[in-house]
Steps between C-alpha positions, in 0.01 A plus 500: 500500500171558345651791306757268344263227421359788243803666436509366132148659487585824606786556277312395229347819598811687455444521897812540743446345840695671830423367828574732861520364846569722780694181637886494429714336278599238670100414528456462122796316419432273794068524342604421167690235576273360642198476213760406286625215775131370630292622192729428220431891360786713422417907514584649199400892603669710733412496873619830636542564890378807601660436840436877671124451380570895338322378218201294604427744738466761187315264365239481777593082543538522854178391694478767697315259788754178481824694576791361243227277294482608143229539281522287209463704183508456080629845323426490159739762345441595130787519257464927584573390834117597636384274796148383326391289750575409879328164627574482916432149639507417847733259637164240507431560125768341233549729195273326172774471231234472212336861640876656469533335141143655361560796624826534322391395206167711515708800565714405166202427321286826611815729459590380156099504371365825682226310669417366861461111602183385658474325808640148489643545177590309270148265619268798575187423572332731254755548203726212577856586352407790358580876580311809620471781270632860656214700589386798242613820559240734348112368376555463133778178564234400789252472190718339240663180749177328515555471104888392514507284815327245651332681801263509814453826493702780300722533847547102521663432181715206424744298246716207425849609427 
């Protein structure tokens, strides 16, 4: 449910949602029913049942020490189809939608610009929204960034976009 509560979010992203359950059919139309019945939200993404397990257990979702239990995960997929991030929570730890949604868009935003995002970006604590620099290759770019970019040092360099 807390995917679709931000679903409008993440396609804003250009960002396909697919959920997988090792439970069966029958499960999901019987769980989506009910959000929709006692929560008044209607999935909009695919739920598919992965009913032998085949591919969780490829996945390494299985606990290993809770028998059937999965492991809850996030996959973010890139539009090449490269995994670029796995986040495993434990059944006692609910996913944080907002993490999922930065990450996406960080991964958009640091693909498309040829930079990195800082920690807690967009409200870093150092450059705010801003954007790290890549590091210089060879001493004479070291030299010049101080000169081009607002820096720490020549190997902590950083921008607004």
């Amino acid at each position: 449910m807390a995917f679709q509560k931000r679903y409008d979010r993440f396609k804003e992203l250009n960002t396909e949602l697919i959920g997988l359950s090792i439970d069966q059919v029958f499960s999901h139309i019987k769980w989506i029913e009910w959000i929709e019945e006692k929560l008044g939200v209607e999935i909009g993404f695919p739920i598919i049942a992965d009913d032998t397990g085949k591919v969780a257990q490829r996945l390494g979702l299985i606990h290993p020490g809770k028998g059937t239990n999965t492991v809850r995960a996030v996959f973010i997929v890139d539009p090449k189809g490269i995994i670029r991030a796995i986040l495993y929570y434990p059944q006692e730890l609910g996913r944080n939608m907002d993490e999922i949604l930065r990450m996406v868009r960080g991964f958009q935003v640091a693909d498309k610009h040829g930079i990195a995002i800082p920690a807690n970006w967009p409200e870093n604590e150092l450059i705010k929204d801003e954007v790290i620099i890549p590091p210089a290759a060879d001493v004479a770019t070291a030299a010049k960034r101080t000169k081009e970019y607002e820096c720490y040092d020549w190997w902590f360099c950083h921008k607004k976009l």
